[in-house]
C-alpha positions as CSV (number, residue, x, y, z in Angstrom):
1,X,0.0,0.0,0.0
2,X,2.9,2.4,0.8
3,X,4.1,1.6,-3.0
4,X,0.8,2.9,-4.3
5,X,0.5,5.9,-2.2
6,X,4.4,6.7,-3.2
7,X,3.4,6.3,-6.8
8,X,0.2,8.2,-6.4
9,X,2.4,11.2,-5.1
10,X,4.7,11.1,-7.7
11,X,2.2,11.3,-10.6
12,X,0.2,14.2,-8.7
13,X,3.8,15.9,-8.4
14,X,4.4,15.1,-12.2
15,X,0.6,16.5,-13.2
16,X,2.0,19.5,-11.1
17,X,5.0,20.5,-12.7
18,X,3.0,20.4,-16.0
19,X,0.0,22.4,-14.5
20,X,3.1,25.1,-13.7
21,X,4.0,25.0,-17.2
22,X,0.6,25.4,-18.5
23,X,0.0,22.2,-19.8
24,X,-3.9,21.8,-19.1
25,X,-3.5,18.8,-21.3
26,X,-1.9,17.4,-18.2
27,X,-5.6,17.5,-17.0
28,X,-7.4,15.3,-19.4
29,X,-8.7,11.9,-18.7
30,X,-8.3,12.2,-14.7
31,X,-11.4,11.6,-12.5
32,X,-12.5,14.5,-11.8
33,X,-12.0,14.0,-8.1
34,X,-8.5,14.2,-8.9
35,X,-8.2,16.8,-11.4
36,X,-9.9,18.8,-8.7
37,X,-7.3,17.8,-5.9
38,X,-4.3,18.9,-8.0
39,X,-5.7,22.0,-8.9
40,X,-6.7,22.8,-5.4
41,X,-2.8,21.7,-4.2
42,X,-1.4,23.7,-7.0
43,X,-3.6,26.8,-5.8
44,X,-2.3,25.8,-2.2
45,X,1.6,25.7,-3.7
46,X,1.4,29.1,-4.9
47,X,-0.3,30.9,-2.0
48,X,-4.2,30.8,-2.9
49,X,-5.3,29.6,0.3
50,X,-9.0,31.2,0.4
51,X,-11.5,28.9,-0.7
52,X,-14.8,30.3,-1.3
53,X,-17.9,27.5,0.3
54,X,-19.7,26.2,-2.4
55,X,-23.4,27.6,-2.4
56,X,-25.5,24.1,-3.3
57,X,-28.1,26.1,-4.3
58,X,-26.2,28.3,-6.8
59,X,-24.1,24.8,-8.0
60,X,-27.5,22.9,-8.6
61,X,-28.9,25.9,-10.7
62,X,-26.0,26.2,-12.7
63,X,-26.2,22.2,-13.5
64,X,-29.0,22.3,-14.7
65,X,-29.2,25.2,-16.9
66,X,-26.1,23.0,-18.1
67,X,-28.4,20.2,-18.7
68,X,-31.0,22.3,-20.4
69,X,-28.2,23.1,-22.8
70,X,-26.9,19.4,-23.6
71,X,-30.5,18.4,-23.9
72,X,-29.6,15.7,-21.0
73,X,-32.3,16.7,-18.9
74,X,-35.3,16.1,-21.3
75,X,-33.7,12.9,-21.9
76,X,-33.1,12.2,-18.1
77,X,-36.8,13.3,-17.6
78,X,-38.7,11.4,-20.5
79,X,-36.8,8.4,-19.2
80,X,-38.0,9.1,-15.9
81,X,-41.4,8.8,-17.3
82,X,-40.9,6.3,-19.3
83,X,-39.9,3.9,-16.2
84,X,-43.1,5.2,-14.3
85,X,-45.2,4.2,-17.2
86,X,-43.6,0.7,-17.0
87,X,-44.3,0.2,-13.4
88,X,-47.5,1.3,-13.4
């Protein structure tokens, strides 16, 4: 397990160093859980230590006005009703 964790530090250090350089590429394909961590650690390494609280309210307004753009949430909704109708 201590191999894993050692490795797991390394890479974040790596995606780091490229994040410094402005390599956003460095980003791509992570889970967002830890895209989020390295950006937070790299906002951490260069002083930005204020971190605003996320307003839920605000967060679940803006994903769905997201939705409402990718059409996802009239899909997510007719197959909402589509699974009632089958149950009923």
């Amino acid at each position: 397990m201590a191999n894993l964790m050692t490795a797991t530090s390394f890479v974040k250090q790596q995606i780091l160093e490229e994040l410094k350089q402005g390599n956003m590429d460095a980003l791509k394909d992570l889970p967002p859980i830890i895209a989020m961590e390295c950006g937070i650690a790299l906002q951490n390494e260069v002083g930005q230590q204020e971190v605003e609280q996320l307003n839920s309210e605000a967060l679940g307004k803006t994903m769905l006005e997201r939705m409402a753009d990718t059409g996802i949430k009239e899909q997510i909704i007719k197959r909402i009703e589509e699974e009632k109708k089958g149950t009923s």
